[in-house]
NUFIGU-969043 format. One record per residue (C-alpha): residue in one letter; residue number from 1; x negated, y negated, z. Coordinates in Angstrom, 1 decimal, always signed. Each point is the difference from the previous one (the first is absolute). Last residue first. Layout:
<recs>
(rec 'A' NUM (X Y Z))
...
</recs>
This chain:
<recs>
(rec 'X' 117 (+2.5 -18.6 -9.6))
(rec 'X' 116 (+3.6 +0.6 +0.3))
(rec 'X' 115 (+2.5 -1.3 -2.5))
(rec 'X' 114 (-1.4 -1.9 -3.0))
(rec 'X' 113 (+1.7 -2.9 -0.3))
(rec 'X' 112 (+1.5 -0.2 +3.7))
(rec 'X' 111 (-3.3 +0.9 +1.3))
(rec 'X' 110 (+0.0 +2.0 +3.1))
(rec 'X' 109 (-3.0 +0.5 +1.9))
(rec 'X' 108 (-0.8 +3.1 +1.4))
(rec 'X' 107 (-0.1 +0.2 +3.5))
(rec 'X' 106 (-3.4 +0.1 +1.7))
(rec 'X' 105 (-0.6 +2.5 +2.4))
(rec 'X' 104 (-1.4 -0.7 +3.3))
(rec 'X' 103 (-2.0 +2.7 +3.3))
(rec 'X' 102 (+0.3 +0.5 +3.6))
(rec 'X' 101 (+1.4 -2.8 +1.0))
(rec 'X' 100 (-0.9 -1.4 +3.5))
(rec 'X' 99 (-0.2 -3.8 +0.1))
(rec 'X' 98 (-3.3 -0.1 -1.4))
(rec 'X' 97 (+0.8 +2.3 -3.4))
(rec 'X' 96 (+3.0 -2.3 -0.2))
(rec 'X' 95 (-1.9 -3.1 +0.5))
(rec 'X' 94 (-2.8 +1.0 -2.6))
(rec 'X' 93 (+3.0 +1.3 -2.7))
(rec 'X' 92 (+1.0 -3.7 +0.0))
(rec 'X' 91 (-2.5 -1.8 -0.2))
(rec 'X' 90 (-1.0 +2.1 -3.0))
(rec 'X' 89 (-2.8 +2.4 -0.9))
(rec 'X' 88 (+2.1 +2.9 -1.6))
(rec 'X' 87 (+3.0 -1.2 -0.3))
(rec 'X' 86 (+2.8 -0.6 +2.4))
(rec 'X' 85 (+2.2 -2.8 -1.4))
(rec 'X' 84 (+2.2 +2.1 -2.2))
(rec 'X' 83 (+1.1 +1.7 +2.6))
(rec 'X' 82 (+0.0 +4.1 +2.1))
(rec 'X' 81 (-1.9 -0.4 +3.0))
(rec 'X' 80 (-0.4 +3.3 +1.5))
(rec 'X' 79 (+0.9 +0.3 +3.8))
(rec 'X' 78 (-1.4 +3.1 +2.7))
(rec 'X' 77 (+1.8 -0.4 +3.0))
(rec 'X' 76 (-0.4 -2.7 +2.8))
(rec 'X' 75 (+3.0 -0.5 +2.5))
(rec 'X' 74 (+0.4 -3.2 +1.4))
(rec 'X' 73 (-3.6 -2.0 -0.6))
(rec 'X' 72 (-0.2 +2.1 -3.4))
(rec 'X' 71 (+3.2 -1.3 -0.8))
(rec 'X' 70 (+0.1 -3.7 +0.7))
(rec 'X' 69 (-3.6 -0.3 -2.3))
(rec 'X' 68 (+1.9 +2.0 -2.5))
(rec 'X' 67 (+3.4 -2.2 +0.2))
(rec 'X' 66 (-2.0 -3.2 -0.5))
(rec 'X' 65 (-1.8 +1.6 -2.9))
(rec 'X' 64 (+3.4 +0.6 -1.5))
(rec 'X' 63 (+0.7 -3.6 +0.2))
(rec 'X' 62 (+3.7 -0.5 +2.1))
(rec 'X' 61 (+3.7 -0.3 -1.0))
(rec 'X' 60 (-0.9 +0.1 -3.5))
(rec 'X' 59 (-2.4 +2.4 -2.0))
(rec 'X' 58 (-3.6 -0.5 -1.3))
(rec 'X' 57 (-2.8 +2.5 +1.7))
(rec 'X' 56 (+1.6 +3.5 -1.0))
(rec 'X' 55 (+0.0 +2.5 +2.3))
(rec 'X' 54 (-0.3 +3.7 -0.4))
(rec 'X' 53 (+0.3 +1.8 +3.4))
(rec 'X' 52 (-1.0 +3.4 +1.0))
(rec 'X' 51 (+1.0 +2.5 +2.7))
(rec 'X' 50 (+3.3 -1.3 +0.1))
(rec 'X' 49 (+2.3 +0.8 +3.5))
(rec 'X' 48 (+3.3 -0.5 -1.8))
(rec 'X' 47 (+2.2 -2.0 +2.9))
(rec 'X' 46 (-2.9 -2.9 +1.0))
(rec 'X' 45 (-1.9 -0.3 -3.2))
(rec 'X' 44 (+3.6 -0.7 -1.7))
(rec 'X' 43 (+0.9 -2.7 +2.1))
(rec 'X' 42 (-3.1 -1.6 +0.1))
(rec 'X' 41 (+0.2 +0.5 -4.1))
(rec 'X' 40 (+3.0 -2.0 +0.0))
(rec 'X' 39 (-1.9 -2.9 +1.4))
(rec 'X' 38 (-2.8 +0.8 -2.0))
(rec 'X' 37 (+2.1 -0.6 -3.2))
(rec 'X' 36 (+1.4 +1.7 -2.8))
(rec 'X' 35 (-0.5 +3.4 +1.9))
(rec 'X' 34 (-0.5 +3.7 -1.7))
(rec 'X' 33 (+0.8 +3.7 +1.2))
(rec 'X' 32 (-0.8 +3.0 +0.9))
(rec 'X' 31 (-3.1 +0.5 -2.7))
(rec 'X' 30 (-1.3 +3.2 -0.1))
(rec 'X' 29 (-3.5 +1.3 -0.2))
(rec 'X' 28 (-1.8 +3.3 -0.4))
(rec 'X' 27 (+1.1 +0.9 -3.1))
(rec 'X' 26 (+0.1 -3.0 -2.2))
(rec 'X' 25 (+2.7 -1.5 -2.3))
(rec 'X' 24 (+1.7 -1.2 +2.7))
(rec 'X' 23 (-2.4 -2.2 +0.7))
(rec 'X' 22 (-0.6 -1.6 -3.5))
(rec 'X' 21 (+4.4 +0.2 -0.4))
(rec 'X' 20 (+0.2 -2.1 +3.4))
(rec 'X' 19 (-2.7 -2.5 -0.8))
(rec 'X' 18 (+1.5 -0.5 -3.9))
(rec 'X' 17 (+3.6 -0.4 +2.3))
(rec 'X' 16 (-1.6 -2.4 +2.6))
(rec 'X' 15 (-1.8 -2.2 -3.1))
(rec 'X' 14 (+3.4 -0.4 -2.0))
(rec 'X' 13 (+1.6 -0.9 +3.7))
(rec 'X' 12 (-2.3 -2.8 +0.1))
(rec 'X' 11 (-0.3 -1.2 +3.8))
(rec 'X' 10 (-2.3 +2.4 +0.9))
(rec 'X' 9 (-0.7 +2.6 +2.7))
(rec 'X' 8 (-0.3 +3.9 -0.4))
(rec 'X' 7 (+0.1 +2.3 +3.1))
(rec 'X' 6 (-1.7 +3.2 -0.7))
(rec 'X' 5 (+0.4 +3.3 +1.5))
(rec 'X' 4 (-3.0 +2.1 -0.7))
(rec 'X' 3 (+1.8 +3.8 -0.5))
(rec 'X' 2 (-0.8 +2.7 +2.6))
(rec 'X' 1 (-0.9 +3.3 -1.7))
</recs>
């Protein structure tokens, strides 16, 4: 059976590896590797060929809705926003959904008391 190869993007290394382990854990998917930035994702998208992208909105060097609406102009493919700012009925999630994602998931929020939430 052919594996889902995934491409995950986020600046938070702590979010790439929980991403990674979630995907791995799963028999139909596999994920070939993770970005800090979109810039270094552009790379990636180029040599591994993924047939999913996660994407988180907030990371530097550009907005990750910035890089979505540049992607699905240059070479659509199925994207998942992964952030904290893409709940259900936000902004946020509306312009991802417009812009060509095919679906959001919140992250968890971290509280430094508590741990996550």
């Amino acid at each position: 059976m052919k594996k889902i190869k995934v491409l995950i993007v986020d600046d938070s290394a702590l979010i790439r590896k929980l991403l990674s382990e979630i995907i791995a854990s799963q028999p139909d998917m596999e994920a070939i590797g993770s970005a800090p930035d979109p810039l270094v994702a552009r790379e990636m998208i180029r040599e591994l060929n993924p047939d999913v992208l996660t994407l988180d909105v907030e990371m530097p060097k550009m907005d990750g809705l910035d890089f979505l609406e540049k992607l699905m102009r240059l070479r659509p493919m199925p994207v998942v926003m992964v952030s904290t700012l893409t709940e259900k009925g936000s902004d946020v999630t509306f312009r991802a959904l417009e812009l060509g994602a095919v679906d959001f998931v919140s992250k968890p929020k971290i509280d430094l008391a508590t741990g996550l939430t």
